[in-house]
C-alpha positions as CSV (number, residue, x, y, z in Angstrom):
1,X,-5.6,4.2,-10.5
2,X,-5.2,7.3,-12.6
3,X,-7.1,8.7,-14.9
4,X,-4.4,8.5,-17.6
5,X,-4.0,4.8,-16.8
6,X,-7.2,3.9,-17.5
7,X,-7.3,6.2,-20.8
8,X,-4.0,4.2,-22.1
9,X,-6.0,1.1,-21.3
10,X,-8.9,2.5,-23.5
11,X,-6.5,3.4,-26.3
12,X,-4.8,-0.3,-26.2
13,X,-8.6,-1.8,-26.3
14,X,-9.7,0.8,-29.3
15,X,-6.2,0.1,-31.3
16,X,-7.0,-3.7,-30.9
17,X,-10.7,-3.6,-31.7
18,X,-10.1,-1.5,-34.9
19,X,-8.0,-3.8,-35.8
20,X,-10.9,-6.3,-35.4
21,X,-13.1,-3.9,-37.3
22,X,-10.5,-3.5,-40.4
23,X,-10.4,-7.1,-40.6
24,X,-14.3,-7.8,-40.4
25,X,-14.4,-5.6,-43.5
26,X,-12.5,-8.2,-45.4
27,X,-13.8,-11.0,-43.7
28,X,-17.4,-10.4,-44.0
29,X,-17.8,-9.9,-47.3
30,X,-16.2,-13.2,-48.5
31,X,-17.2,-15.1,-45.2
32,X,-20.2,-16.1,-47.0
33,X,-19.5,-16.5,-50.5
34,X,-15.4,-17.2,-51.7
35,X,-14.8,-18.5,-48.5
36,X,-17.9,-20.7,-47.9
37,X,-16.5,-22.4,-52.0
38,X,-13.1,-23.1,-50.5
39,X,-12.4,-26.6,-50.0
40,X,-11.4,-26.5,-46.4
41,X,-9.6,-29.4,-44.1
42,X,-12.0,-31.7,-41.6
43,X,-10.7,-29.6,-38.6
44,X,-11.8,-25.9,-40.0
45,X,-13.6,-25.0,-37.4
46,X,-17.4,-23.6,-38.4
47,X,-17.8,-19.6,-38.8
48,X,-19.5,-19.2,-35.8
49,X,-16.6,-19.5,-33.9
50,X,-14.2,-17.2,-35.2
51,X,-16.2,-13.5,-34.0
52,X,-16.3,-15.0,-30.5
53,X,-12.6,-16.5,-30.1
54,X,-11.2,-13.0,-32.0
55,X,-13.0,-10.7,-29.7
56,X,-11.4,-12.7,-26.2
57,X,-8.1,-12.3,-28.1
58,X,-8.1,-8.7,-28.9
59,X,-9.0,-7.6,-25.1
60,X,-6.4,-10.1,-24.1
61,X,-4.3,-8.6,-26.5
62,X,-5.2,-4.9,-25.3
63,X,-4.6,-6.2,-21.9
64,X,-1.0,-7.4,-22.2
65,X,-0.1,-4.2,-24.2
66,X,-1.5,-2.0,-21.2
67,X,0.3,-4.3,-18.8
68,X,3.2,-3.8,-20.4
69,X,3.4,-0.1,-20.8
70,X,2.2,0.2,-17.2
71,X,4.6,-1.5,-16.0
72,X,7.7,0.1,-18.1
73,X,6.0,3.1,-19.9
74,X,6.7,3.9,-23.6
75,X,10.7,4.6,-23.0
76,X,11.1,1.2,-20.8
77,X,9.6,-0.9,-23.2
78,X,9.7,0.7,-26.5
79,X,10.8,-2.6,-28.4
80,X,8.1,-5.0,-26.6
81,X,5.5,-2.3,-27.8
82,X,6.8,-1.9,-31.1
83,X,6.6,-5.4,-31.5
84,X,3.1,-5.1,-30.7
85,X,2.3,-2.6,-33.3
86,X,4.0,-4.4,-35.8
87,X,1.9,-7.9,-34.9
88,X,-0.8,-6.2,-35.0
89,X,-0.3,-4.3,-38.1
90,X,0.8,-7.6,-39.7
91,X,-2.7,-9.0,-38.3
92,X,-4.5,-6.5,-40.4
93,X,-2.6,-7.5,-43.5
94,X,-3.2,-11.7,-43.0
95,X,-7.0,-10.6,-43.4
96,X,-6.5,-8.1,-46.1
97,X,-4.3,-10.9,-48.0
98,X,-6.2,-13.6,-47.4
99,X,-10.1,-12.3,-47.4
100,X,-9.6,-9.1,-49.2
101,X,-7.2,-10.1,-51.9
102,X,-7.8,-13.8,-51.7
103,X,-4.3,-14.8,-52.1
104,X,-4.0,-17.5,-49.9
105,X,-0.5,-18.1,-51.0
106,X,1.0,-14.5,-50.1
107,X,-0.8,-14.9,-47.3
108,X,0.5,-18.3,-46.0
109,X,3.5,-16.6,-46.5
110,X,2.6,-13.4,-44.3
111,X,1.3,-15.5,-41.4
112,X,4.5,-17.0,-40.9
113,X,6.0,-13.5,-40.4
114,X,3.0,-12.8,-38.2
115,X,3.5,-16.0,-35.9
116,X,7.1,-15.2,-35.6
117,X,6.2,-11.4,-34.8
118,X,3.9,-12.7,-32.2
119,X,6.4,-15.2,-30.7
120,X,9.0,-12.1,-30.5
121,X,6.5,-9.6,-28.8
122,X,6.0,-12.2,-26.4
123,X,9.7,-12.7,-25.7
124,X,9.9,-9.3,-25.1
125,X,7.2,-9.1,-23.1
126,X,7.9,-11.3,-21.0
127,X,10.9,-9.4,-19.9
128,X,8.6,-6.7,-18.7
129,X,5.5,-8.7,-16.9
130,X,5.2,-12.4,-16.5
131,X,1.4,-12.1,-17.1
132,X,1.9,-9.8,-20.2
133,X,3.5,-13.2,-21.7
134,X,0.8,-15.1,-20.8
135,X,-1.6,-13.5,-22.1
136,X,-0.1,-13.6,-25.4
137,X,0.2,-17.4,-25.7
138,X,-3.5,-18.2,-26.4
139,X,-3.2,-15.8,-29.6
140,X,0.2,-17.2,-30.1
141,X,-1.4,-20.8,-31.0
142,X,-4.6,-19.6,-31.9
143,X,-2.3,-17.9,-34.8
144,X,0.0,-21.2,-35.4
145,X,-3.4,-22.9,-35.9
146,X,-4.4,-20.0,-38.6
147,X,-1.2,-20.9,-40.2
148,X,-2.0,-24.8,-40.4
149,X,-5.3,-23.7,-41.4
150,X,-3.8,-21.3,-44.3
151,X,-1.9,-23.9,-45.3
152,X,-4.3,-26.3,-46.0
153,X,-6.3,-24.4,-47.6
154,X,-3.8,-23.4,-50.0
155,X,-2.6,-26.7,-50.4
156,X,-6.5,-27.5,-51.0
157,X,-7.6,-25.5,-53.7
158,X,-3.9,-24.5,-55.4
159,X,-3.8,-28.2,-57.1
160,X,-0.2,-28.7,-54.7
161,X,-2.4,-31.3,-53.3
């Protein structure tokens, strides 16, 4: 494989993990106090969990991009990897919303566009590489389970319970 390959594959894996990185800001300095006060539902899963399950999805995320571009380049697949930038982007603001601002509303709100972002990028993907879809679908539900979880703990600690 070329060398530029493998760079592109380097810049899909450092776009993805600073978008881990941006997030962990947010996340890690109300992880342990605003969050750990929320009243949460029976199936939030525990803390631990989240750093390990997020770091498998961003390289699969990284991967699929790569896939993706390989396969088409930038000019063949400009709208599956615009997609991608805008999921991504809109990943960002879900923990900047939620963690940063603590709006759990607006951000109930925002993960819906988020999930349906991540449900077109993988439409479009698809088009391009069969596997590039595939590896999307374990963030895709991972995501629609973020959104239950959002919503309940809106529902939660708003008083619409």
């Amino acid at each position: 494989m070329s060398d530029d390959r493998w760079l592109m594959f380097l810049f899909f894996l450092l776009l993805c993990y600073s978008a881990a990185v941006l997030g962990s800001i947010w996340s890690s300095s109300s992880v342990g106090t605003w969050y750990a006060d929320l009243k949460k539902p029976s199936f939030n899963p525990p803390n631990w969990i989240f750093g390990p399950v997020w770091s498998v999805l961003y390289f699969l995320l990284a991967l699929s991009a790569w896939l993706v571009w390989r396969r088409a380049d930038w000019g063949g697949a400009r709208l599956a990897l615009t997609l991608f930038f805008a999921q991504l982007a809109l990943n960002v603001a879900w923990l900047a919303l939620f963690f940063g601002l603590r709006r759990l509303g607006m951000a109930l709100v925002e993960i819906v566009f988020l999930l349906s972002t991540i449900v077109a990028t993988a439409r479009a993907f698809r088009a391009v590489s069969a596997l590039a879809f595939w590896l999307l679908v374990p963030y895709a539900l991972w995501v629609a389970f973020a959104t239950l979880l959002n919503f309940k703990i809106w529902q939660l600690n708003s008083g619409a319970a």
